[in-house]
C-alpha positions as CSV (number, residue, x, y, z in Angstrom):
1,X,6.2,-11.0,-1.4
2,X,3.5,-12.9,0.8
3,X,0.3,-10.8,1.8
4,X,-0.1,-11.3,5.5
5,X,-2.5,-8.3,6.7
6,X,-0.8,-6.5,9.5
7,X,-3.3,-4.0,9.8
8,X,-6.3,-4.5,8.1
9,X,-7.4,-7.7,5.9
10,X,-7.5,-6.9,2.3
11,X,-9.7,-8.3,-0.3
12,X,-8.6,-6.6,-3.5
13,X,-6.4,-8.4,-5.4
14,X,-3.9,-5.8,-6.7
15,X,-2.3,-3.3,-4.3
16,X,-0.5,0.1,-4.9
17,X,2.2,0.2,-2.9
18,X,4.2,3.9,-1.3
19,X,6.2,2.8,1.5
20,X,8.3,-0.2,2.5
21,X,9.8,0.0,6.1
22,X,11.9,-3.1,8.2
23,X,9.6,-1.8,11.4
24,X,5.8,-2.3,12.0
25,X,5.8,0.6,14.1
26,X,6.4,3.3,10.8
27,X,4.6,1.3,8.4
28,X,1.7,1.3,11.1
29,X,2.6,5.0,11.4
30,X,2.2,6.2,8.0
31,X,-0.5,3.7,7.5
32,X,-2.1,6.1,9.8
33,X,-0.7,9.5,8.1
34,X,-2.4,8.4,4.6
35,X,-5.5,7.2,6.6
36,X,-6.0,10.6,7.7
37,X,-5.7,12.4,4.4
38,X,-8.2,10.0,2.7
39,X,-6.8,7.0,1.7
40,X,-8.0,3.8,2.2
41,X,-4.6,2.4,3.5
42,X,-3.2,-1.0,4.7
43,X,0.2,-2.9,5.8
44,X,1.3,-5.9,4.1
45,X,4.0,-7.8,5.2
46,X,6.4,-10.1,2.9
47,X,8.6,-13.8,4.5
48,X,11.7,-11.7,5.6
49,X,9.0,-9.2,7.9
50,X,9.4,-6.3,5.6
51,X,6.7,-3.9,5.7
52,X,4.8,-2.7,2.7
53,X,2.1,0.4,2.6
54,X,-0.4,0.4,0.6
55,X,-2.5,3.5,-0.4
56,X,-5.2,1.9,-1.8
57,X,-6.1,-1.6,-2.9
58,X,-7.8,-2.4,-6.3
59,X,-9.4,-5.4,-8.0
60,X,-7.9,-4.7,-11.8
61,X,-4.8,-3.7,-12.8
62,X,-6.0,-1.2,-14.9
63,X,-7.8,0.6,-12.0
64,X,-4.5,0.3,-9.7
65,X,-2.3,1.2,-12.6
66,X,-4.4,4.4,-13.1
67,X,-4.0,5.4,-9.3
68,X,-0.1,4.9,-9.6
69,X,-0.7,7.5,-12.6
70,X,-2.0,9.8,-11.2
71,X,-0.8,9.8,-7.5
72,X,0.0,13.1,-7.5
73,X,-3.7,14.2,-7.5
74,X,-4.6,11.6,-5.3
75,X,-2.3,11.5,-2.1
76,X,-1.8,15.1,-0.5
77,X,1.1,14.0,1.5
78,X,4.8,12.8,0.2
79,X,5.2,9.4,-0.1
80,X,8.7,7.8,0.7
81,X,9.2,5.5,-2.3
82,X,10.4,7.4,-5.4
83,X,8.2,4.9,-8.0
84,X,5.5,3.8,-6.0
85,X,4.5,0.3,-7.6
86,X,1.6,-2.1,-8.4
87,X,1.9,-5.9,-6.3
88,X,-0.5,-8.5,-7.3
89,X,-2.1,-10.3,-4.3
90,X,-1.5,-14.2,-5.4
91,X,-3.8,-15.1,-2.6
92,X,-6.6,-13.7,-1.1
């Protein structure tokens, strides 16, 4: 997966990911959903132009693997990824 900010430039270096769509327009679109309820969401995109959503971004592990935790308590909305997951920016 290569970080290539489609909607917002990141600087955290680990991301927790929700969603993964093959079309800009949904990832965009529930980029916007989970802006609206609070989070502080992004689109990254990977070399074959999948897109990945991101909730929230975070600079440890510990603190992104904490928000994957407890997700439930932290995004009101359903998410479409059955076991959201931690990615590891290897650039920023």
């Amino acid at each position: 997966l290569r970080q290539r900010s489609v909607w917002e430039s990141t600087r955290f270096r680990y991301s927790v990911v929700v969603g993964a769509m093959r079309q800009m327009f949904n990832a965009k679109a529930f980029c916007t959903r989970l802006r609206q309820n609070g989070a502080k969401a992004y689109v990254i995109q990977n070399g074959a132009k999948d897109y990945f959503v991101v909730a929230e971004g975070f600079d440890t592990f510990a603190e992104a693997a904490d928000y994957v935790n407890h997700i439930d308590k932290r995004l009101k909305i359903k998410i479409p990824l059955k076991e959201p997951f931690v990615y590891r920016t290897i650039r920023l």
